[in-house]
N, C-alpha and C positions, 0 to 999 in steps of 0.2 A: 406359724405354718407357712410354709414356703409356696409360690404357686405353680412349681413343677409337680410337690408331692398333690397339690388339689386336683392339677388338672389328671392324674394319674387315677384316680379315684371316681371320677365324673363316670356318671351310668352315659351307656350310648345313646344317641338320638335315635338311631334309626334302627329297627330289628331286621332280623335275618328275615331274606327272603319269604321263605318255605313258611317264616313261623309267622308271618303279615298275613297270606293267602290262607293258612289256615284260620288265623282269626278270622278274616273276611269270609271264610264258608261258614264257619260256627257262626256267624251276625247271621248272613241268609238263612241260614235251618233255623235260628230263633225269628227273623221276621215272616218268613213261611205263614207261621199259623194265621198270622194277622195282615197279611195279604190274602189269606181265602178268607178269612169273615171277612174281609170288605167287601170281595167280589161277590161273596153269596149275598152279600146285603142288598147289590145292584136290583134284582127282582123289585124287592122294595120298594123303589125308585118306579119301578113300570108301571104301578098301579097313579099315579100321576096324571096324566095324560086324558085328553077325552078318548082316544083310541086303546080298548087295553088290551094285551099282550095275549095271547096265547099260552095255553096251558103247555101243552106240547115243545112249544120254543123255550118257554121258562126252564121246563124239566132239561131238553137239547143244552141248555145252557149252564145249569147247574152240576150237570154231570161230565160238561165238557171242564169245566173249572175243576171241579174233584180226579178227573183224570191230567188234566195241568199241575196239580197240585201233588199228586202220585208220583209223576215222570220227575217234577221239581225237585221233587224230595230224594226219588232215586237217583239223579243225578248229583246231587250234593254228600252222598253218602258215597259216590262210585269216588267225586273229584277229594271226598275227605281220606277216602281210604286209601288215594294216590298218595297224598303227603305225608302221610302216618309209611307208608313204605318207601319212601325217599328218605326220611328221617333214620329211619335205620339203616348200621354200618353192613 
């Protein structure tokens, strides 16, 4: 075999654009879930301390995460559903 017919055949290094950024959002909506079980785990963590937390701030906290978590999510579905219509002719 010749090494112009190999090099003709060689898969590319580098992918397209459009099709890297959409892997890289699919990776974020799969780490999503498991960046909020870490942050909800933080509470956990507050019971440590001789000074403990408040009930009130815990809750302020855990629902601030779950609406972090919400907007996360909707935004990775707004920025997937941009390259899925760039994709198309």
């Amino acid at each position: 075999m010749s090494p112009a017919s190999d090099s003709d055949q060689r898969i590319p290094l580098f992918v397209e654009r459009q099709t890297y950024r959409r892997r890289r959002i699919v990776d974020a909506a799969r780490a999503l879930p498991l960046l909020g079980l870490l942050l909800w785990w933080v509470p956990l963590l507050w019971a440590l301390p001789t000074q403990p937390v408040s009930a009130s701030t815990a809750l302020i906290y855990v629902f601030a995460v779950w609406f972090g978590l919400v907007a996360g999510a909707g935004a990775l579905i707004v920025a997937l559903g941009r390259t899925r219509a760039q994709d198309k002719p």
